[in-house]
C-alpha positions, -999 to 999 in steps of 0.1 A, spaced: 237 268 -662 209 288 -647 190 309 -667 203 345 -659 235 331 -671 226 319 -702 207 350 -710 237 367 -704 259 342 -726 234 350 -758 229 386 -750 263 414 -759 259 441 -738 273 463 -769 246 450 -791 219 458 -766 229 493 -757 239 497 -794 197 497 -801 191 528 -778 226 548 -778 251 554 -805 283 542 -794 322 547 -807 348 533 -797 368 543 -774 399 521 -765 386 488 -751 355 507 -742 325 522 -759 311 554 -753 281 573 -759 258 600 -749 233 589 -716 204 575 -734 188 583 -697 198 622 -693 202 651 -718 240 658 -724 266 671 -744 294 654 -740 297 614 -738 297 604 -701 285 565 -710 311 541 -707 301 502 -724 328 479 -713 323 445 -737 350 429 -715 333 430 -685 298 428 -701 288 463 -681 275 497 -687 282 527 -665 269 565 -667 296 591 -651 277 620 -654 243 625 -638 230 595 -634 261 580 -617 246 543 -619 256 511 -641 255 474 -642 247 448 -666 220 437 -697 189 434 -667 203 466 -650 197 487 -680 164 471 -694 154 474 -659 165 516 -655 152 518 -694 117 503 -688 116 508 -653 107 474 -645 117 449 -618 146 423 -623 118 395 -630 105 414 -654 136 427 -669 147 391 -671 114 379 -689 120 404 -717 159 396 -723 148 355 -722 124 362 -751 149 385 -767 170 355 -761 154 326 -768 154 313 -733 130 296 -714 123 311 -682 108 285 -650 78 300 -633 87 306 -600 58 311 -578 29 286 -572 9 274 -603 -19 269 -583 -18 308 -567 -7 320 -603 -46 300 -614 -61 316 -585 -52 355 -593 -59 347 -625 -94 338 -619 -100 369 -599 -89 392 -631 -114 374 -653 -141 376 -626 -136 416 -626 -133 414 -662 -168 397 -664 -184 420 -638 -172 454 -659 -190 444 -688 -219 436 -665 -219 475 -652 -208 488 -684 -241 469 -700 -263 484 -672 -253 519 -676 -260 513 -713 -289 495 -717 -319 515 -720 -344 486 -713 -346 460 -690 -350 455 -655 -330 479 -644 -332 508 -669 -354 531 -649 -324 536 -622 -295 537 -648 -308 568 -657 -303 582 -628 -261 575 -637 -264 588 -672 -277 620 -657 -256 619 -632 -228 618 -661 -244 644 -683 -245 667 -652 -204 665 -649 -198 670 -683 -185 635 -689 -186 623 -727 -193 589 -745 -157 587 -754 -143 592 -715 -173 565 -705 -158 540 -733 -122 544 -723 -128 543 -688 -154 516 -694 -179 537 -667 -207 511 -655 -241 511 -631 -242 489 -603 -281 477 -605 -304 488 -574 -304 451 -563 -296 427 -538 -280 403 -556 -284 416 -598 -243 406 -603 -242 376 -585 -269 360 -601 -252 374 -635 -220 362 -625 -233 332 -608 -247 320 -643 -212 324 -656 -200 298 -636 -183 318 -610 -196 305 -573 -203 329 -545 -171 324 -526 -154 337 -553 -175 368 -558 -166 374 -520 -130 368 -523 -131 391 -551 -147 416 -533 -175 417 -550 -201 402 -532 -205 400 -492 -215 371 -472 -240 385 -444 -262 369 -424 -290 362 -449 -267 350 -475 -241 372 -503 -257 397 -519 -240 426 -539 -212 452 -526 -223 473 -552 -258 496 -552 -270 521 -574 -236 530 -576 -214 550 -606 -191 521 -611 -154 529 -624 -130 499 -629 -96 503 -614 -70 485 -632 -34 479 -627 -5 489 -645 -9 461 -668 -46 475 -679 -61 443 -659 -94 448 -635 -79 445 -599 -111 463 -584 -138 486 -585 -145 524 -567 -185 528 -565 -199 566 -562 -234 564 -548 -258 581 -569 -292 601 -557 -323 584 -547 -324 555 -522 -298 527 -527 -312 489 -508 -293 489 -475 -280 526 -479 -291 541 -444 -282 573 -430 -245 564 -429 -238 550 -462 -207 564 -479 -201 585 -510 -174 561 -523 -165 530 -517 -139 503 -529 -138 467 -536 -128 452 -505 -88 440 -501 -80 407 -521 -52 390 -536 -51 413 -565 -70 447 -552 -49 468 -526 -59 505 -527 -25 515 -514 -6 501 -539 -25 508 -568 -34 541 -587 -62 546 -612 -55 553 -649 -20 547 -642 -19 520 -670 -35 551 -694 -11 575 -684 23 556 -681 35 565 -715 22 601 -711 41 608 -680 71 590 -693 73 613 -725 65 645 -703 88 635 -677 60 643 -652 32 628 -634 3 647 -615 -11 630 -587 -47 638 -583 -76 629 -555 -105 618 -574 -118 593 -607 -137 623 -619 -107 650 -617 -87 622 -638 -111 616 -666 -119 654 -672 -78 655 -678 -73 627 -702 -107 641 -720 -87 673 -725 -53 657 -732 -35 663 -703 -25 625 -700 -2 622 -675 -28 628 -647 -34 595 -622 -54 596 -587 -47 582 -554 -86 576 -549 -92 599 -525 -67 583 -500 -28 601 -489 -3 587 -514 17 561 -499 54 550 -507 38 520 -527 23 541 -553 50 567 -552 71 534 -561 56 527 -588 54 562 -606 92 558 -598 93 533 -627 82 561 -647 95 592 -637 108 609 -607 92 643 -614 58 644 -594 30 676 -589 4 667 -557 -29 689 -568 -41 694 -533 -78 704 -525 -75 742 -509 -92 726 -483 -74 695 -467 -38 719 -477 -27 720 -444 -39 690 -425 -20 667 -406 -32 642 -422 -25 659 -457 11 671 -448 21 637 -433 12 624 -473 34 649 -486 62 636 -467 62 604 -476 63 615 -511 93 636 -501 110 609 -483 104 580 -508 117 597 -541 138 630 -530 171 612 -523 188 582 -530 222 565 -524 244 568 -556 277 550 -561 301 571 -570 340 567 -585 360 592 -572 398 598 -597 415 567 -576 387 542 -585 369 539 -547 334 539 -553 319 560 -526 279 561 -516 273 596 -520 236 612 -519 220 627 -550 188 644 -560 166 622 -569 133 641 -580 116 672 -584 87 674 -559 61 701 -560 24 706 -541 -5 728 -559 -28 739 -540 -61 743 -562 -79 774 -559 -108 780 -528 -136 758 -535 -126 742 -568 -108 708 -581 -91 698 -611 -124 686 -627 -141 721 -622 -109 736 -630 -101 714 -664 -138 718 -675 -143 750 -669 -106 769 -684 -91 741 -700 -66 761 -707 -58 771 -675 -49 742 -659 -9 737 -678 -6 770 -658 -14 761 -626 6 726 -627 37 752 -639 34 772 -607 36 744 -582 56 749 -550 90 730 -545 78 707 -517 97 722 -493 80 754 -499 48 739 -492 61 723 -461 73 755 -449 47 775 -453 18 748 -443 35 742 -412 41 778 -403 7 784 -407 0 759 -378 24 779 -355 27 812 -337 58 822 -344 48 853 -320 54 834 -292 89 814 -283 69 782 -279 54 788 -317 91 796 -328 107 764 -312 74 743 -330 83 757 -362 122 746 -361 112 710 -346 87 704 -377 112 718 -404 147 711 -388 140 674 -400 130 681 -430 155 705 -441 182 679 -423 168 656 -452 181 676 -487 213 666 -502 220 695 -519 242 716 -493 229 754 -509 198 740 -511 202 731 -474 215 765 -464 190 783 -482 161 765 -465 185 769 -431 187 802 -434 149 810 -438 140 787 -411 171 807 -389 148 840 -396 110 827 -386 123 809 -354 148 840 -345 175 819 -337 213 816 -353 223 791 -378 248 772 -365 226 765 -337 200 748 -362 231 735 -382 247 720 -347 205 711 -334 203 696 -372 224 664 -364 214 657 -331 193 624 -336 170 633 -302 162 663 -320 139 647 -346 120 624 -321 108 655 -304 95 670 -334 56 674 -332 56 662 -368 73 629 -375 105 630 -392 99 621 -434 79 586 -430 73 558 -448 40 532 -453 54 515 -413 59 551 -397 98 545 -398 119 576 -396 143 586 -418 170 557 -422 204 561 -425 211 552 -459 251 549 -458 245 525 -425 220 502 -445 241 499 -478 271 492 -454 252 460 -438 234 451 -473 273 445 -488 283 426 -456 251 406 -462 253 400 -500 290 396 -502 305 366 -480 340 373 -491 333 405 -471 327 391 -435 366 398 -425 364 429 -433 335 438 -419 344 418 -383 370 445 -385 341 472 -378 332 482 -345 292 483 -339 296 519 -325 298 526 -360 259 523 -364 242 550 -355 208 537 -355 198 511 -328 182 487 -353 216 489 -377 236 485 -349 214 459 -333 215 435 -365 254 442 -376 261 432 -338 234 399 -347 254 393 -379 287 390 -359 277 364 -332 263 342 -361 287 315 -365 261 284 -371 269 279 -413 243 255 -410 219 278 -399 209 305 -426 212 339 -406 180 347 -413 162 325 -390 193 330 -362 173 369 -362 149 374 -332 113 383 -346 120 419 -342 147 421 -366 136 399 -393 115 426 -410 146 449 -408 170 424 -424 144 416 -452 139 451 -462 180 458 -460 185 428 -484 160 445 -507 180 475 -512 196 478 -547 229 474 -556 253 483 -580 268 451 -601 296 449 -580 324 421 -580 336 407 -547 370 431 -550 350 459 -559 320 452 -534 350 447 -506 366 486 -520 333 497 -516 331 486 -482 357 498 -467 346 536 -483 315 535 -468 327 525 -429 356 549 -432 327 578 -445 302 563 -416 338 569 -392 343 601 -403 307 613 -398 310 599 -363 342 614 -353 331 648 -366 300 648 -347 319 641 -319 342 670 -324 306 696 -329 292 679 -296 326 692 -275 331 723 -294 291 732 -291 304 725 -247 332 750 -254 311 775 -266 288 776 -237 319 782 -215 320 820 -201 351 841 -205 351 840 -162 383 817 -158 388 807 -191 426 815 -190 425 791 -156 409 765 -171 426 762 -202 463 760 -183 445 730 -166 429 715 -192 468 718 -216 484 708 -186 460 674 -183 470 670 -222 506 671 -216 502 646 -191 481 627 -202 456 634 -170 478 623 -141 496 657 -134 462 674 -132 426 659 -118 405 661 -143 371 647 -136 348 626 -163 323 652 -158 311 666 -188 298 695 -173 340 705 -157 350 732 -185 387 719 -181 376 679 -196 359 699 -227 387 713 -235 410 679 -229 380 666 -249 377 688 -277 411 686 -284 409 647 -285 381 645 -308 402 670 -335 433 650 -334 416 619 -340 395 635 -374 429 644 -386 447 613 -378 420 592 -395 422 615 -428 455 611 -427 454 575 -422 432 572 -454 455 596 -474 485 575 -471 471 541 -473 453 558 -511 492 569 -518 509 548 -547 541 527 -533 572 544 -542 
């Protein structure tokens, strides 16, 4: 028996849920209020039978024991599986490498040494290097930084020496090679000496409160090897356990803050932070001075889905700046929900997923000036931030002269994306509608321009990215192929599917990879070409519902007839968008052809393939309708009961 299934065995789902939700019987079932939304009226199903959980109100999600510990904590499934085997009394087996486990290890207690090294220098008042410590504390005094923010943040000095911590360290017991692998310590031509200088030091630690790294502000006077082209800041060089991208300081001080206030700011700087948690606002983390990327954005995900950027007035409306926005946008604004409609088929439908705003600090001043200065002030401004696409909108208008039709036709290729992107359908036509008005054009031209995939490659402005620069994916495609990948009972039915059904070239070029595989010997994976391995690995990735095979199959077959659908109606918009550019000259003539081709199925009248020939729209357009209503009627007598 493996160990998920005899957690499971020891575990009731009941008396799990039981210790965060009051539940009454209902039936077989239990029911209860969400413990994960506010509601009124009891929309959480417990099913001791099947050992499952399900929300059918706003969250619209379920599963079993590790899916709830893992939406309650907002954890992984390792983790979630750790907790429930010590709840349990299970042993679980360490599954990655002892000796790489060892070697991380040791790189955390080397960080953990060299804090208290920098938080004795700043400290110490005598010694060696006393004289230039000073130069931090007044550094610290100047920003208004107390003895209380310098103990929690455990603020240090970084000696004005070549090699002050490695010697330090180096007595330890800790070797040069590690100090360098640590990114402590570089090896130059001369031997290692120090990363650090005369340097503010703050400790970055992860989630788990554990040193990963270190961010250095260089303080006045002259720093040993600074030059003319030393920077301001700099970071502990990449290493096993340090990577500034996924990583974001004071998060393990603020977690429970921003979980209890159902909000996290994102700011830019260490000092911006620390003047908010000296004045209780706890729920305040920093990207380091760096665009957020979709690693850190995942894991304030664990936490919340509610996020306020506090942009300098400055870098507002930079490329670079608006380019981070989005990939906030695109990692948290939507995500595929399963969704039971009254005859039981779970469809993938797309939900609001977060609340996304921007503030723009005031000319000239950030959150540390702001905080320090008006304390008060400062719950205010994080009230009035912009919905994103607000921001968006009027950031990228800005970069446009929507005098000119060249401006106009910039501004719809930036936003048409973007607005192409919400789920919510009046959310959509609001932003449609605005975007109708600057770039003087009608809206069922942006609506019809909206699902033309070319449309978004020729945007100025990518389409929402993520960390690899990938366009927006086509959810329904990729939960479509991560079933048929999961779920071997499913491969009949999906050999049923045609590849035309995926949109994307990379979806269609791996479901079309998938169906030539016949090698069982082989695992699939290594049957990919190298180009499509990364694909598949980040499809497999993609969370599931707890689906059985029946169910997963069900699910299956609502998702390709939804992705058929879509396809069959775009092709219907594509003919009628022909029609409409057809002039009243000869329409009467060219519709007796075109009904006359119909009749006859094309041999009475010639009818060329040309798309441009008015009379082939028409044969066309008419085509493309009658096969949307023949598949919806298809699917509405194969849901019928047998009589």
């Amino acid at each position: 028996m493996s160990v998920v299934e005899e957690v499971k065995q020891r575990i009731d789902i009941v008396d799990l849920v039981s210790q965060y939700a009051t539940l009454k019987r209902a039936g077989r079932d239990y029911l209860a209020l969400c413990p994960f939304h506010s509601e009124r009226t009891p929309s959480f199903h417990v099913s001791p039978e099947r050992q499952t959980w399900h929300c059918f109100g706003a969250c619209g999600v379920g599963g079993d024991i590790f899916a709830f510990i893992m939406k309650k904590d907002g954890c992984d499934f390792r983790e979630a599986l750790q907790a429930l085997a010590e709840r349990a009394g299970v042993s679980v087996e360490q599954q990655r490498d002892a000796q790489e486990d060892a070697r991380r290890a040791r790189l955390f207690e080397i960080n953990e040494a060299a804090a208290a090294f920098f938080q004795s220098a700043l400290a110490n008042r005598e010694g060696a290097h006393a004289a230039k410590a000073e130069v931090a504390r007044d550094y610290l005094s100047e920003r208004r930084v107390s003895s209380e923010a310098v103990e929690l943040f455990q603020l240090g000095y970084a000696p004005n020496s070549w090699d002050a911590l490695t010697l330090h360290l180096g007595g330890r017991g800790f070797p040069e090679r590690e100090l360098c692998t640590a990114g402590l310590a570089i090896e130059g031509e001369r031997g290692v000496y120090d990363r650090f200088r005369h340097r503010l030091v703050f400790p970055i630690r992860d989630e788990r409160g554990r040193v990963a790294g270190f961010g250095g502000r260089l303080l006045p006077g002259d720093a040993l090897g600074s030059g003319e082209n030393q920077p301001k800041y700099v970071n502990t060089s990449q290493s096993p356990i340090f990577d500034k991208g996924a990583i974001l300081y004071a998060l393990d001080l603020a977690k429970d803050a921003i979980r209890s206030e159902g909000c996290a700011v994102i700011v830019e700087g260490y000092m911006d932070v620390i003047a908010a948690h000296e004045h209780g606002y706890r729920n305040v983390v920093a990207s380091m001075g760096t665009a957020l990327t979709e690693r850190q954005v995942a894991l304030l995900k664990r936490h919340t889905r509610n996020l306020v950027l506090a942009l300098d007035a400055d870098a507002a409306g930079s490329e670079a700046t608006l380019r981070g926005v989005q990939v906030v946008a695109g990692a948290v604004d939507h995500e595929a929900v399963p969704v039971p409609n009254w005859r039981g088929v779970i469809r993938q439908q797309e939900a609001l997923a977060a609340d996304i705003r921007v503030l723009s600090m005031p000319v000239g001043r950030d959150p540390d000036d702001v905080i320090r200065d008006d304390p008060g002030s400062w719950p205010e401004l994080v009230a009035r931030a912009k919905p994103v696409l607000d921001y968006l909108f009027e950031a990228t208008v800005a970069r446009h002269d929507l005098t000119t039709p060249r401006g106009r036709s910039g501004v719809a290729a930036d936003l048409l994306p973007l607005v192409a992107a919400v789920s919510d359908r009046v959310v959509q036509s609001h932003y449609l509608q605005q975007l109708a008005r600057m770039a003087q054009v009608d809206e069922a031209t942006l609506r019809l321009d909206m699902r033309q995939p070319a449309r978004a490659k020729r945007s100025s402005m990518p389409a929402l990215e993520d960390d690899g620069g990938e366009a927006v994916r086509d959810r329904r495609e990729e939960f479509c192929m991560a079933l048929l990948f999961r779920y071997p009972l499913a491969r009949p039915e999906g050999e049923g599917l045609e590849a035309e059904l995926f949109g994307q070239s990379e979806n269609r070029a791996l479901f079309e990879a998938w169906l030539g595989w016949a090698d069982a010997e082989e695992p699939f994976e290594k049957s990919l070409t190298p180009d499509l391995r990364p694909h598949y690995e980040r499809i497999l990735k993609i969370d599931l519902p707890a689906y059985d095979d029946e169910t997963a199959i069900k699910a299956l077959r609502s998702a390709a007839w939804t992705m058929e659908q879509q396809r069959l109606r775009l092709a219907k918009r594509a003919s009628a968008a022909v029609l409409a550019e057809i002039g009243a000259t000869g329409g009467a003539g060219i519709a007796e052809r075109a009904k006359a081709a119909w009749r006859s199925e094309g041999a009475a009248v010639n009818i060329t393939e040309d798309e441009a020939d008015p009379a082939a729209a028409f044969v066309e357009d008419m085509e493309a309708g009658l096969k949307v209503h023949q598949r919806l009627l298809e699917q509405h007598n194969a849901e019928r009961p047998a009589r």
